[in-house]
LOPA-73182 format. One record per residue (C-alpha): x, y, z. Coordinates in Angstrom, 2 decimals. Each point is the difference from the previous one (the first is absolute). Layout:
BEGIN
NODE        x        y        z
NODE        X        Y        Z
...
END
This chain:
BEGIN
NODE        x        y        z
NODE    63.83   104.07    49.37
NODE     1.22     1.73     3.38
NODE    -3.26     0.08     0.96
NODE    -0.80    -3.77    -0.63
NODE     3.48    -0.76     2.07
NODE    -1.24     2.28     3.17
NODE    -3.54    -1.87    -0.74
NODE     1.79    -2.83     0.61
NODE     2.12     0.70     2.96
NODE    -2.94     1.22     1.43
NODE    -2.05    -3.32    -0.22
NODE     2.82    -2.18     1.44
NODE     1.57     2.11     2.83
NODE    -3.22     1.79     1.48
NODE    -1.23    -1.79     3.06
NODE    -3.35    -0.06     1.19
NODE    -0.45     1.11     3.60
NODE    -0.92    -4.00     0.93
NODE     1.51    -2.36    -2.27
NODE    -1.20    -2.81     2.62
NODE     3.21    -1.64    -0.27
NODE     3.28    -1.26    -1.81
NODE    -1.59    -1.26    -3.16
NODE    -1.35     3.63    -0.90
NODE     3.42     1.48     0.90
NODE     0.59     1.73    -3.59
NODE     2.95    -1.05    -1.49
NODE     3.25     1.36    -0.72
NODE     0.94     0.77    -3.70
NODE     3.07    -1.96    -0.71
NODE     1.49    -1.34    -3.08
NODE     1.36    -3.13     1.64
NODE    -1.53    -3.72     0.15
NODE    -2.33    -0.79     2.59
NODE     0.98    -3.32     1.36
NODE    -1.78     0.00     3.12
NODE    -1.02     1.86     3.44
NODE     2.00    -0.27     3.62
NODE    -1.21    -3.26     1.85
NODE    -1.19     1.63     3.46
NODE     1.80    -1.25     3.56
NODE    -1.82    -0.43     3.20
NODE     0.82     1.11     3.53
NODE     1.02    -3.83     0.72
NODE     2.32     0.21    -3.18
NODE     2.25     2.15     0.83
NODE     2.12     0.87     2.98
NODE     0.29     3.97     0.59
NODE     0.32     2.78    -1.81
NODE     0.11     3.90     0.28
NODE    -3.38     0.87     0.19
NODE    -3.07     0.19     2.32
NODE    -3.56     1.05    -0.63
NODE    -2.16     1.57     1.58
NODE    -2.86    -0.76     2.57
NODE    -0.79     3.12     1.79
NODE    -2.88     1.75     1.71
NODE    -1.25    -3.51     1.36
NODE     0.35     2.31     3.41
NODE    -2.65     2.44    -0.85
NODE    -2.30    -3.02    -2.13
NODE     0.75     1.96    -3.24
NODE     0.56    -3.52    -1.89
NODE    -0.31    -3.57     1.10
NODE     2.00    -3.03     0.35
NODE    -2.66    -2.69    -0.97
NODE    -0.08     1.70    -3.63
NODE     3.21     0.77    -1.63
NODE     2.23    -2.93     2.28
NODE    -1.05    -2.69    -2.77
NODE     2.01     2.32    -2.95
NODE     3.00     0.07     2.12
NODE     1.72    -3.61    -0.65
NODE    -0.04     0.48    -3.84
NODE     1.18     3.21     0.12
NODE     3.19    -0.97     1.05
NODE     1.14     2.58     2.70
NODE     1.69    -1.13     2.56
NODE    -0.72     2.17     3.03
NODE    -3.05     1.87     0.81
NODE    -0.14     3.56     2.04
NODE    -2.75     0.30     2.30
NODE    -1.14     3.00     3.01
NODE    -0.49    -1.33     3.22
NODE    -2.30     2.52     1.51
NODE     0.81     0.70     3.46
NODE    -4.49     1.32     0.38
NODE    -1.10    -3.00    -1.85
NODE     1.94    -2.22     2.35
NODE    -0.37     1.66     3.40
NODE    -3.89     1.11     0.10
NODE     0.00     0.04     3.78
NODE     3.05     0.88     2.03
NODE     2.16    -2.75     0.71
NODE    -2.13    -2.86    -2.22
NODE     1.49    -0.97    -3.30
NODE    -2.17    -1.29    -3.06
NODE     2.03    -2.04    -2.21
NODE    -2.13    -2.23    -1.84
NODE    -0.05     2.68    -3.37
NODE     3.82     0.09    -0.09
NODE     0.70    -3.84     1.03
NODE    -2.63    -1.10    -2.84
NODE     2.28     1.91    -2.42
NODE     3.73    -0.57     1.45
NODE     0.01    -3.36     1.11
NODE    -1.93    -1.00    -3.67
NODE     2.97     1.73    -2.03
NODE     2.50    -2.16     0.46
NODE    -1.97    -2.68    -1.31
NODE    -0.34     1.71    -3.24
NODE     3.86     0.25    -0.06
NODE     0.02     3.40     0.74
NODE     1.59     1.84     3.13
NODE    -1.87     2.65     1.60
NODE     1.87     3.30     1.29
NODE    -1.81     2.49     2.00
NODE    -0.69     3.86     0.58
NODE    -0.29     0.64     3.76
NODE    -3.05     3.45    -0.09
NODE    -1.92     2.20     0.47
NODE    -1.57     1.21     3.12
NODE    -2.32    -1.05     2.36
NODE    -3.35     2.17     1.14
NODE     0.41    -1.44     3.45
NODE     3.20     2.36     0.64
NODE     1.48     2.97    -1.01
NODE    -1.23     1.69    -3.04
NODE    -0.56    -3.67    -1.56
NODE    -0.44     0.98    -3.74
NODE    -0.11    -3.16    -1.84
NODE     0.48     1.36    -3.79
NODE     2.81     0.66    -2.09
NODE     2.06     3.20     1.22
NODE    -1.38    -1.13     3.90
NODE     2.08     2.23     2.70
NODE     2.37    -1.91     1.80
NODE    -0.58     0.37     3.67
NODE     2.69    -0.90     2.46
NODE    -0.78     0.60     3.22
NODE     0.40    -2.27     2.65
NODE    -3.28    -2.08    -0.08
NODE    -0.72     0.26    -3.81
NODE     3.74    -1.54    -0.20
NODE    -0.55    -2.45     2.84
NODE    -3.48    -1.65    -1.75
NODE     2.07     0.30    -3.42
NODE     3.22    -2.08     1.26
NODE    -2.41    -2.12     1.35
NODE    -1.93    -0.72    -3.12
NODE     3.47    -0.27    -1.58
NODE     1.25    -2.37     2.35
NODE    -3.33    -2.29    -0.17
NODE    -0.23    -0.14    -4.02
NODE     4.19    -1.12    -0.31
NODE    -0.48    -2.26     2.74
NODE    -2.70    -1.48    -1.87
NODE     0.99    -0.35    -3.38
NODE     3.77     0.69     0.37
NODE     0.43    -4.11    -1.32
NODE    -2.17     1.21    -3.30
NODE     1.01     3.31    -0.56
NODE     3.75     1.33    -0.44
NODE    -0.05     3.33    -1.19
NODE    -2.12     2.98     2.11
NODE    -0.58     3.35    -1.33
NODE    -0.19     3.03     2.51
NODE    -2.77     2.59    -0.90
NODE    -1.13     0.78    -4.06
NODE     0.64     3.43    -1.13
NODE     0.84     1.87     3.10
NODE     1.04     2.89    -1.54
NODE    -3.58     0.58    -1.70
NODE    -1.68     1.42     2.39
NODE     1.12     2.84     2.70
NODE     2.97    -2.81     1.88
NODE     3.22     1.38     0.36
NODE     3.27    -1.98    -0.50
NODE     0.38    -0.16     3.97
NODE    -2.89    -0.79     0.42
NODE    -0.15    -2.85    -1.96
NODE     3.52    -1.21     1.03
NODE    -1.70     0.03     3.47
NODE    -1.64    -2.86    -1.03
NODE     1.56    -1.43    -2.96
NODE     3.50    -0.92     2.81
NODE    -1.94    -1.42     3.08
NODE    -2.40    -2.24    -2.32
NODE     2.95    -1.32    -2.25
NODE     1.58    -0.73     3.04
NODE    -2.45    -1.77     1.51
NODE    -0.46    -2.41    -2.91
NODE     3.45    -0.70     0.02
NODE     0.09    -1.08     3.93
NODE    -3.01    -2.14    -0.97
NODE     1.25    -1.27    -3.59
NODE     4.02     0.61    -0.16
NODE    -0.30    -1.13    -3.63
NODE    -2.83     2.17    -1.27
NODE     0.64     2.75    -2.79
NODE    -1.30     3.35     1.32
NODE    -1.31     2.66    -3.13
NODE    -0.18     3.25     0.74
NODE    -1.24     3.47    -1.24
NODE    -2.45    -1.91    -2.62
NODE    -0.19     3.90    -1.24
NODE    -2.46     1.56    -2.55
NODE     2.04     1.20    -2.71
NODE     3.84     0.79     0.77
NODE     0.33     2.11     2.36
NODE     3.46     1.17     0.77
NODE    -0.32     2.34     2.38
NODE    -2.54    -2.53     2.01
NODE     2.38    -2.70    -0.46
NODE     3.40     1.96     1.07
NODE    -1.64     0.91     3.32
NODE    -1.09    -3.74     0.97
NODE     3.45    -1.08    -1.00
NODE     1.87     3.07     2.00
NODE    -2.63    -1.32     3.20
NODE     1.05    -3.13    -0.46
NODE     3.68     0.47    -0.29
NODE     0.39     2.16     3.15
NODE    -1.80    -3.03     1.91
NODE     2.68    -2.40    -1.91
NODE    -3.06    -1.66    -1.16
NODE     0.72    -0.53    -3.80
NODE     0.45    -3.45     0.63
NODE    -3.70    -0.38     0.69
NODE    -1.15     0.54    -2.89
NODE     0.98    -2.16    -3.70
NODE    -2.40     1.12    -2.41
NODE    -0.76     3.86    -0.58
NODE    -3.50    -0.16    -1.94
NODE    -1.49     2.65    -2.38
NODE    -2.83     0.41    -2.31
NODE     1.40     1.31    -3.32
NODE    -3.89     0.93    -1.59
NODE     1.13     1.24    -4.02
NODE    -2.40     0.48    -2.67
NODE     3.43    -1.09    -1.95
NODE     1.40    -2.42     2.25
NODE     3.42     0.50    -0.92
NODE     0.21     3.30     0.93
NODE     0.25    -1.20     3.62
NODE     3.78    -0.94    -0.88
NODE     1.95     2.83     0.47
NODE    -1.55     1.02     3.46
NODE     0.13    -3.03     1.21
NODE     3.62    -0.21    -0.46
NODE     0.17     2.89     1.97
NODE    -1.92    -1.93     2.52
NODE     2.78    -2.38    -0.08
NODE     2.68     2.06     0.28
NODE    -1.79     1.74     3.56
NODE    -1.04    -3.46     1.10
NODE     3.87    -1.25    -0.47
NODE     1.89     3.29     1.44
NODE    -2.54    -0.71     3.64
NODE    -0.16    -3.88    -0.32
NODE     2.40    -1.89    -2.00
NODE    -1.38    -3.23     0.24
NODE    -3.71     0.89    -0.47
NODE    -1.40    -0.77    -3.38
NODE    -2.91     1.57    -1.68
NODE    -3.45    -1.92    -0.83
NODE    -2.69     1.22    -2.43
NODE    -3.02    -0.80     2.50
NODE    -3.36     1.20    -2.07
NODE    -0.24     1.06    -3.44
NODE    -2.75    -0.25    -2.53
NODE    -1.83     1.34    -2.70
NODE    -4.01     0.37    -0.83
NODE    -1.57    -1.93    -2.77
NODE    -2.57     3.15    -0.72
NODE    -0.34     3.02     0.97
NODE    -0.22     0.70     3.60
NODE    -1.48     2.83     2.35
NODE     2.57     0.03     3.04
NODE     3.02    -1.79     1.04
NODE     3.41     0.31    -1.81
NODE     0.26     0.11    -3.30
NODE    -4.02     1.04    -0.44
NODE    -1.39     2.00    -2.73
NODE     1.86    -1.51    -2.99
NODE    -1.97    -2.36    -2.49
NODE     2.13    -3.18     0.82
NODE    -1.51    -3.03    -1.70
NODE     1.16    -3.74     0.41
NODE     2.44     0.25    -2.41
NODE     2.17     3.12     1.63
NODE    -0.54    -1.86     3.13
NODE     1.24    -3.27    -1.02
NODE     3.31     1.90    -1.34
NODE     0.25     2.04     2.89
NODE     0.54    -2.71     2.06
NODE     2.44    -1.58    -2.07
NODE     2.21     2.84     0.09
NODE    -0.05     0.50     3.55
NODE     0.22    -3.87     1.03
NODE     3.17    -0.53    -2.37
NODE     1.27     3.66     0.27
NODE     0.41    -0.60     3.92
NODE     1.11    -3.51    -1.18
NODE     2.81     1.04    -1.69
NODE     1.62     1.97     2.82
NODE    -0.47    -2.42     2.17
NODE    -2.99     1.60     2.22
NODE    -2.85    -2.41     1.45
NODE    -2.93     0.95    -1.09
NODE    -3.71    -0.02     0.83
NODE    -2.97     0.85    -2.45
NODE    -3.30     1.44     1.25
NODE    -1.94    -1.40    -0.10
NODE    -1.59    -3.73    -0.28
NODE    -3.77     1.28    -0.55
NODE    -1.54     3.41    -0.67
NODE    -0.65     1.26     3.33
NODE    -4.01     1.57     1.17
NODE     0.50     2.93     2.12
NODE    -3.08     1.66     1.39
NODE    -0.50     2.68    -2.55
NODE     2.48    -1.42    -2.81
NODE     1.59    -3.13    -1.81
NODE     3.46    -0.11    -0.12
NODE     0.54    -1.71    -3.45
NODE     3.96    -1.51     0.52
NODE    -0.83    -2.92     0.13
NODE     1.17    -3.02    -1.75
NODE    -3.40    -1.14    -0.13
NODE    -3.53     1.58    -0.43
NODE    -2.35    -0.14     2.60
NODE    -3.76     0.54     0.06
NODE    -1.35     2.50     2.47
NODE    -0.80    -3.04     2.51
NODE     3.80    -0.50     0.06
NODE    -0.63    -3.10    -2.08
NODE     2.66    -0.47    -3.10
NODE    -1.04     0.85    -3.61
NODE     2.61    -1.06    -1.75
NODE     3.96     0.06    -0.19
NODE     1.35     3.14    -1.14
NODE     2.99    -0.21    -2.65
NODE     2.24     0.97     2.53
NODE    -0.73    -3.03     1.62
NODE     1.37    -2.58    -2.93
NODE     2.93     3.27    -0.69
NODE     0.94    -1.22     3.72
NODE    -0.58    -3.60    -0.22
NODE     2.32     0.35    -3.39
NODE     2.84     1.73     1.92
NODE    -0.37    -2.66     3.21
NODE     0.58    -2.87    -2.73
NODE     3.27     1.07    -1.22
NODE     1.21     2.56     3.29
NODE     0.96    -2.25     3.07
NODE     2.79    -0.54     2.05
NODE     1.73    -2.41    -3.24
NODE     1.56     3.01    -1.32
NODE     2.30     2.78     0.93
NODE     0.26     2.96    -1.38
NODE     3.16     1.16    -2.37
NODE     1.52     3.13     2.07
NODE     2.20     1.10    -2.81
NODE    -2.15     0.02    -2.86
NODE     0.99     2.52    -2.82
NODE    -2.31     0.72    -2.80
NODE    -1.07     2.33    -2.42
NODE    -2.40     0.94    -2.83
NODE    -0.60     2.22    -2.61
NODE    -3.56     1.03     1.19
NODE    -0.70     3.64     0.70
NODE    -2.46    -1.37     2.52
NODE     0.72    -0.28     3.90
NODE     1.04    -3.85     0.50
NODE     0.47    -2.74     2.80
NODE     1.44    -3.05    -0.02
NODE     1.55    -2.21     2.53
NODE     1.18    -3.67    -0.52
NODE    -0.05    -2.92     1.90
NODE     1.70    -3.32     0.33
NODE    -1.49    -3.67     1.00
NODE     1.96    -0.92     2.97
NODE     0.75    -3.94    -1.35
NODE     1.06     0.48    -3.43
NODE     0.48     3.48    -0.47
NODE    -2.50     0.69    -3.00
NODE    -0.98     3.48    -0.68
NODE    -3.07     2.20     0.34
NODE    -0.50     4.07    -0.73
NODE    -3.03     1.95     1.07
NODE    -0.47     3.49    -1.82
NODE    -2.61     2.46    -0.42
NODE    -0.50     3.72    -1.32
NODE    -0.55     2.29     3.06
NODE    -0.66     3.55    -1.83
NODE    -3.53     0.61     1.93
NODE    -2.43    -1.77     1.91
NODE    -1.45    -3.52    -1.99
NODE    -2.30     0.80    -2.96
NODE    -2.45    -2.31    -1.80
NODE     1.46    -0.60    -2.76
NODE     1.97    -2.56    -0.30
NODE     2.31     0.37    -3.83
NODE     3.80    -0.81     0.15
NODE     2.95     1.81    -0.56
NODE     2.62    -1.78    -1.81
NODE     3.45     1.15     1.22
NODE     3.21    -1.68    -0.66
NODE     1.73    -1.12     3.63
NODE     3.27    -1.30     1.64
NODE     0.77    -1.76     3.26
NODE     3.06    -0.91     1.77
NODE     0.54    -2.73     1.90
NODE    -3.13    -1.69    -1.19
NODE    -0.10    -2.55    -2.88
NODE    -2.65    -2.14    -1.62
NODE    -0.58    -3.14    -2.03
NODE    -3.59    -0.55    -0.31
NODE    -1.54     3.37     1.01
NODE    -3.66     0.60    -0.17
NODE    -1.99     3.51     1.18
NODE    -3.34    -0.29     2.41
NODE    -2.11     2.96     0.49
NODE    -0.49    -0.72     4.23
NODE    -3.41     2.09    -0.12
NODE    -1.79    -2.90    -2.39
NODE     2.74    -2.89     0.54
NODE     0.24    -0.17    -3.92
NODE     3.14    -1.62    -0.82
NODE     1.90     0.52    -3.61
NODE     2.54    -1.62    -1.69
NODE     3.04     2.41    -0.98
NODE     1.38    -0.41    -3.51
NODE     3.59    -1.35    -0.18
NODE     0.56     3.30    -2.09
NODE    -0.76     2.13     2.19
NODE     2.43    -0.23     2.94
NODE     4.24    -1.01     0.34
NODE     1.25    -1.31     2.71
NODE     3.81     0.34     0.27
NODE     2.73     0.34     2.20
NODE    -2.78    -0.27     3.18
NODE    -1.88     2.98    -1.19
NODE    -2.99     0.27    -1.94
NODE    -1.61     2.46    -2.95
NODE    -3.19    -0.19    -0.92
NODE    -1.54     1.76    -3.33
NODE    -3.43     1.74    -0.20
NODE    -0.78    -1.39     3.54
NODE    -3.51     0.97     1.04
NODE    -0.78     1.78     3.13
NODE    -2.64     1.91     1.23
NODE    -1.41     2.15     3.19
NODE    -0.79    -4.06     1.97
NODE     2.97    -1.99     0.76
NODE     1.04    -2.95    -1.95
NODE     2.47    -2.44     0.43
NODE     3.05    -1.48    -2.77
NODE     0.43    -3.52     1.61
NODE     1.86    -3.10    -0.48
NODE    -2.76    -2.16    -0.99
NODE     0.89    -2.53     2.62
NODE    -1.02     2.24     2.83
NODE    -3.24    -0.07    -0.54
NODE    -3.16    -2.21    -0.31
NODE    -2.19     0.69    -2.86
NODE    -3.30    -1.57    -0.45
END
């Protein structure tokens, strides 16, 4: 009989490595009654939210526009990040090509979606002009004079579309030192702020969390009393458990706040593979759509629920010359052409349907369980009428693909219910809660034999949500 029950699990939580969409998402084993799935929300639908996605390595031609733009609207994201490409733009000195970028930035707004931009690498015309990821930052007096100059053209020119301008990606991956990346990071912020007072300026967009990179930016730019500059301090948390970011990036925090008390932090690129991958972080694991998909959950809602914005990377897998980088959301061919829509993708579009600016989050919220499993939660309030919603997930290890529940019995404070139901946001599959299985009293909450698992799901008032 045991082995009949593993036979079992086995059939319904394994995933494939291309499940060529939502329908073949395998399902979650839950005792409740189905009563439906999420209805989806487009760009145009809602207003903001917390997230972005990502549209890198246009720069370097590694993916392209004209093939993954028409998934963006029903995805539901509101903002887009995308690399400029200081070589790509400036191909002979002092002549700007802009037709690439203004085909993509002045088209996003259309789809309801706001683009924000990463201002690298180099350029072969001066200085060492590396154009790759952990490209030497050269400073001298003519590299910085074409740079500001390039800087100065591409705000001028889309400072009406764009609001939000990121300064380098991942300077502390190659041989840069904190100087001399402050070196550019304070004469390039300001500069976009003489030319766009209003403009958010991210900096450090670092690879991993790097303390001892970040504390000497933050030490340059406090003896030049140039804190101010900067409002955003970016980093790129890469996890093959993607909540055991948490803890150092509270330290992050905590060195960010004791420099620069009014800076706030921003999750600026994080993603998993949907198969196993050569190179590139998080390579040489067997991820399959299914980890993927509740990787990104957990990191999108994780951030979420500390109040971080947060990018995913990326929109489509993305062809390098000797690799492909599988983080996409969806699958592309090896002509950069799309395949199909990963999981991940309709995981996202799940979260974008329920996640926007409509709710605030509950900062005291007490709760616990009697799980002997590693557990998050966070709750959540609709901004009109007050109705409640609680995320939670087990966090032991990275995702795995199975997908059984564990029942465990728990309480809330400060969060009550009427007409609860539970969605799994990886397939959108929406269940009805028995009445005997939670009490609401006194504005708290207890729920018996709840089921959880290693994906987040959601307990929500049913009125929050659309079901289909």
């Amino acid at each position: 009989m045991k082995y009949t029950y593993l036979f079992i699990l086995l059939i319904l939580g394994f995933q494939t490595q291309h499940s060529n969409g939502q329908t073949n998402a395998p399902k979650t084993i839950v005792s409740y009654k189905e009563i439906g799935k999420l209805k989806s929300r487009n760009t145009h639908q809602i207003k903001s939210s917390n997230w972005s996605v990502g549209g890198e390595t246009m720069d370097r031609d590694y993916t392209e526009y004209k093939y993954w733009n028409p998934y963006l609207v029903d995805l539901g994201i509101k903002k887009v990040r995308l690399q400029a490409g200081w070589a790509k733009c400036e191909k002979v000195k002092g002549i700007y090509s802009w037709a690439w970028l203004d085909s993509v930035i002045f088209d996003l707004p259309k789809k309801g979606i706001e683009p924000w931009v990463n201002l690298s690498y180099g350029n072969p015309l001066y200085g060492n002009g590396e154009t790759h990821l952990g490209s030497k930052i050269d400073t001298d007096e003519v590299t910085m004079t074409a740079w500001l100059n390039w800087v100065k053209a591409i705000v001028i020119r889309y400072k009406d579309v764009v609001n939000e301008w990121e300064i380098w990606n991942e300077p502390n991956g190659g041989h840069n030192s904190a100087v001399s990346y402050a070196n550019l990071l304070i004469p390039t912020a300001e500069l976009i702020k003489k030319i766009q007072p209003n403009a958010i300026i991210i900096g450090l967009a670092e690879a991993g969390i790097d303390l001892q990179f970040t504390e000497g930016v933050l030490k340059a730019l406090k003896n030049e009393n140039k804190t101010s500059l900067i409002d955003y301090l970016c980093y790129h948390p890469y996890n093959f458990n993607p909540d055991d970011s948490y803890p150092r990036v509270e330290e992050l925090y905590k060195l960010m706040k004791s420099y620069a008390p009014d800076m706030k932090l921003f999750q600026g690129e994080n993603g998993a593979p949907s198969e196993w991958i050569k190179d590139y972080a998080l390579s040489k694991y067997n991820w399959t759509e299914l980890t993927q998909a509740k990787w990104a959950l957990r990191r999108m809602l994780g951030d979420l629920g500390r109040d971080i914005p947060s990018s995913l990377f990326t929109i489509a897998d993305v062809i390098y010359p000797n690799t492909i980088n599988r983080k996409g959301l969806l699958y592309v061919n090896n002509d950069k052409t799309i395949n199909h829509r990963k999981q991940a993708y309709f995981a996202v579009q799940n979260l974008a349907a329920i996640f926007d600016n409509t709710l605030e989050r509950v900062n005291v919220f007490d709760f616990k369980n009697d799980s002997n499993h590693k557990v998050a939660a966070f709750a959540y309030k609709k901004k009109n009428n007050g109705l409640d919603i609680v995320t939670i997930w087990l966090y032991d290890d990275r995702p795995t693909d199975y997908n059984a529940t564990t029942p465990i019995n728990f309480e809330m404070k400060n969060v009550t219910f009427k007409n609860p139901v539970w969605i799994d946001l990886r397939t959108g599959n929406v269940y009805e809660i028995p009445s005997n299985c939670f009490e609401s009293t006194n504005g708290n909450t207890h729920f018996k034999n709840l089921p959880v698992y290693d994906s987040p799901i959601a307990v929500a008032e049913k009125k929050i949500i659309q079901i289909k």
